[in-house]
C-alpha positions in Angstrom: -28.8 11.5 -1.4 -25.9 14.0 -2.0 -24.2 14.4 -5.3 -20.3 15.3 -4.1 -18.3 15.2 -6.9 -14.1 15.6 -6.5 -11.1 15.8 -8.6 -8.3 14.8 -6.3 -4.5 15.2 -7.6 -1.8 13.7 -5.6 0.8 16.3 -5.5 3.1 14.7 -3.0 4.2 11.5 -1.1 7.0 11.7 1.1 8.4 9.5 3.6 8.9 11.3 7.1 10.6 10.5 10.4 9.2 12.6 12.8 5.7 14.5 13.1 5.1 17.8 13.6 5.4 19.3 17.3 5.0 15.6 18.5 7.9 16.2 20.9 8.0 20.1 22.3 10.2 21.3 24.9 7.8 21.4 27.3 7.2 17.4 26.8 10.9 16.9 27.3 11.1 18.8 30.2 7.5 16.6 31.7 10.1 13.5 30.4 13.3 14.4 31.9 11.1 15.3 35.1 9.4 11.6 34.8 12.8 10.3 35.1 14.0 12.4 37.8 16.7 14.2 36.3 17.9 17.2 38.5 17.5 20.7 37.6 15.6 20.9 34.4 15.2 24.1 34.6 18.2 25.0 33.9 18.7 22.9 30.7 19.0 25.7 27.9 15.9 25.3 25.2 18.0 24.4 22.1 19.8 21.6 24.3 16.5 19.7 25.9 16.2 17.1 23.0 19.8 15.9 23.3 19.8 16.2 27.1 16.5 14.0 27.3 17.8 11.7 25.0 21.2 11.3 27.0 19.5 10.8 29.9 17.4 8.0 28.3 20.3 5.9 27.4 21.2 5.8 31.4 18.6 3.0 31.5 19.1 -0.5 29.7 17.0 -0.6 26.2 13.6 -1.8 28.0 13.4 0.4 30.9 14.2 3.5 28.9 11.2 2.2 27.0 8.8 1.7 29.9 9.9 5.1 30.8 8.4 6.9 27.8 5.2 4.6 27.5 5.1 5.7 31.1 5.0 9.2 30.1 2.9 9.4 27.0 0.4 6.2 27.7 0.5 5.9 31.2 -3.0 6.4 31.1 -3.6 4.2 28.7 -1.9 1.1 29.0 -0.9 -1.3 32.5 2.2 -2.5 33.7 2.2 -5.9 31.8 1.0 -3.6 28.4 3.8 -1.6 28.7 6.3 -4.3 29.3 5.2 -6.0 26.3 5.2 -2.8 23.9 8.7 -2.0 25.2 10.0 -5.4 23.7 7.9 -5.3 20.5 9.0 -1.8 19.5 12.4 -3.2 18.8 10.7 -5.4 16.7 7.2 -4.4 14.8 6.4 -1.6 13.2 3.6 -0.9 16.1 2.9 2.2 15.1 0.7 0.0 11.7 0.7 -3.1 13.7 -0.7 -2.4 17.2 -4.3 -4.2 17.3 -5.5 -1.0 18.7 -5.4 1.8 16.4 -6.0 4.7 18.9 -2.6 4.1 19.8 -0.9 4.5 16.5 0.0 7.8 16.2 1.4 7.9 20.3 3.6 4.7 19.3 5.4 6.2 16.6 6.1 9.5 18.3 7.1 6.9 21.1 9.2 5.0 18.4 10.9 8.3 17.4 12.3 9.2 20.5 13.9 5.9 21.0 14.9 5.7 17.9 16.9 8.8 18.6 18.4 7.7 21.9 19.0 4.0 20.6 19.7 3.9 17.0 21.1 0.4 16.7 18.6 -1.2 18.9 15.5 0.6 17.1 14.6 0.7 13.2 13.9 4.0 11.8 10.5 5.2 12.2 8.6 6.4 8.8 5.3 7.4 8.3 4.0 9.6 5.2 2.9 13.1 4.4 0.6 13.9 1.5 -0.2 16.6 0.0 -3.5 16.4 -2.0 -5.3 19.1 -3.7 -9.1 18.3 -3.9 -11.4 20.6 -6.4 -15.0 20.2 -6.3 -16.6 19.7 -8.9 -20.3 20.9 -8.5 -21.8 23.2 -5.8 -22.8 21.0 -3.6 -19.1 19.6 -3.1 -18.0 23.1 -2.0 -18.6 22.5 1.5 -15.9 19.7 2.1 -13.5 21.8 0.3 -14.1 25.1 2.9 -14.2 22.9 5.9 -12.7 19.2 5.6 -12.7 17.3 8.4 -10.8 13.5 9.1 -13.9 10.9 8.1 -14.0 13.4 4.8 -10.0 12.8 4.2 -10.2 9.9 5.1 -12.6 8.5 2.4 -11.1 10.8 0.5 -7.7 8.9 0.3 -9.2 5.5 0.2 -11.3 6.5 -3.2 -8.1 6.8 -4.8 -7.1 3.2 -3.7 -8.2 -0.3 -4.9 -10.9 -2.0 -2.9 -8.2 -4.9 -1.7 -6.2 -1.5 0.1 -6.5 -2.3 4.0 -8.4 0.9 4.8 -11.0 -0.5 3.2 -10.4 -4.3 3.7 -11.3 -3.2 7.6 -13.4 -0.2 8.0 -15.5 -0.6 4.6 -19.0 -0.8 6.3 -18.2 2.8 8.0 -16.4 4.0 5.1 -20.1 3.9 3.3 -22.0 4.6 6.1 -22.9 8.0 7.9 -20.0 7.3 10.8 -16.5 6.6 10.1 -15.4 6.9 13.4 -12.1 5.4 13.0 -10.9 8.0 10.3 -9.2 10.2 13.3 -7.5 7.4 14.2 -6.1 7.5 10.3 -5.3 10.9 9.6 -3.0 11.5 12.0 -2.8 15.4 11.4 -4.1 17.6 8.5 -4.1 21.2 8.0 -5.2 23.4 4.7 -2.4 25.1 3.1 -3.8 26.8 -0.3 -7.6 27.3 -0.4 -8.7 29.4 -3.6 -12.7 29.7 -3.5 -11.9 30.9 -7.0 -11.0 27.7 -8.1 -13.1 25.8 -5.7 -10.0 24.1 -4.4 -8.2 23.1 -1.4 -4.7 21.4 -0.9 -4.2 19.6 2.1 -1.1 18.1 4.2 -2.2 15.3 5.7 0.3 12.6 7.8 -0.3 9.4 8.5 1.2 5.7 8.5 2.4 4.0 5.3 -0.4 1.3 6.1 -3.1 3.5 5.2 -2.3 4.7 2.0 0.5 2.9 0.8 -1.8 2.0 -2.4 -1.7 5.4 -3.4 1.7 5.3 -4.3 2.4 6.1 -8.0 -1.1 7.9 -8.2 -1.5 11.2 -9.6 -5.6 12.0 -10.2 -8.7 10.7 -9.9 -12.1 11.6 -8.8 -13.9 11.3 -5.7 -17.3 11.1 -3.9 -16.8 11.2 -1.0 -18.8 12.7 2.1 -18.2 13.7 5.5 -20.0 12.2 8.3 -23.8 13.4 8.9 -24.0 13.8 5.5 -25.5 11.2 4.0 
């Protein structure tokens, strides 16, 4: 059996209302061409997120909703689906609530856009970034530190959490196993911003929903074990 061994410090926890490069001007111009709005082309860059939105609020509420599940699930979801998330959204926090986590991280960025094109019909959108810096604390450890991956982060974040957080309420079987398959679905992005091998330490940004982590609030250090998947 491994012996991973982590200090983990909490550095920070901030709400956010938008993720990172969820909506480029190339998606707006794919949008606005969805909806058949003439002569994209020659919508000046700085101006595509106002004109997309503008031309959003041409529809009623639920139309302009199917419009962008069209575009970013169409894939994904049916006709009836899409109908149903299109009313919900102006409801339920979908983005933590959807029965299908997969989607999570598409309905907020979903939820963003509308919000921005129909702020009194739609709530706010939030989802959290945190920034942890994890130290290892033996040899061994230094691997997950180099090269972390989601099912690492993610068991990562839920040591730092009570066993009644919902993370582990639902996924606590793969969280101790070799496979935590649903850990992408959790960390939504992550990127390394300040690895020293000198002190064997790595901070990471990480964004996800509120739902995952929300437990973690008021937390500043503790220690981990955790393991990435094949590991064990």
């Amino acid at each position: 059996m491994p012996n991973f061994k982590y200090k983990v410090e909490v550095l920070e926890l901030k709400e956010i209302h938008e993720m990172p490069n969820a909506w480029t001007n190339e998606d707006f111009k794919n949008l606005l061409v969805h909806i058949e709005y003439d002569d994209v082309a020659s919508i000046p860059d700085d101006e595509l997120k106002d004109m997309t939105c503008l031309a959003l609020s041409d529809f009623e509420v639920d139309e302009a909703a199917i419009k962008v599940l069209e575009y970013r699930l169409g894939d994904t979801l049916n006709k009836g689906q899409q109908k149903n998330l299109a009313e919900e959204l102006k409801e339920d926090r979908l983005w933590e609530e959807y029965s299908n986590i997969k989607l999570h991280e598409e309905l907020f960025n979903i939820g963003c856009i509308l919000y921005w094109t129909f702020p009194k019909k739609f709530s706010t959108p939030d989802i959290v970034n945190i920034k942890v810096k994890i130290t290892s604390l033996n040899q061994e450890s230094s691997i997950n530190i180099k090269a972390p991956n989601e099912s690492f982060l993610a068991r990562i974040l839920n040591d730092g959490m009570d066993s009644s957080n919902i993370m582990s309420r639902l996924f606590n079987s793969s969280i101790k196993s070799d496979s935590f398959p649903e850990a992408e679905h959790i960390i939504w992005q992550y990127e390394s911003i300040d690895f020293s091998p000198q002190d064997n330490a790595n901070t990471i940004s990480i964004y996800t929903s509120w739902n995952w982590i929300n437990k973690l609030r008021g937390v500043e250090m503790y220690e981990s074990a955790a393991f990435s998947d094949g590991q064990l």
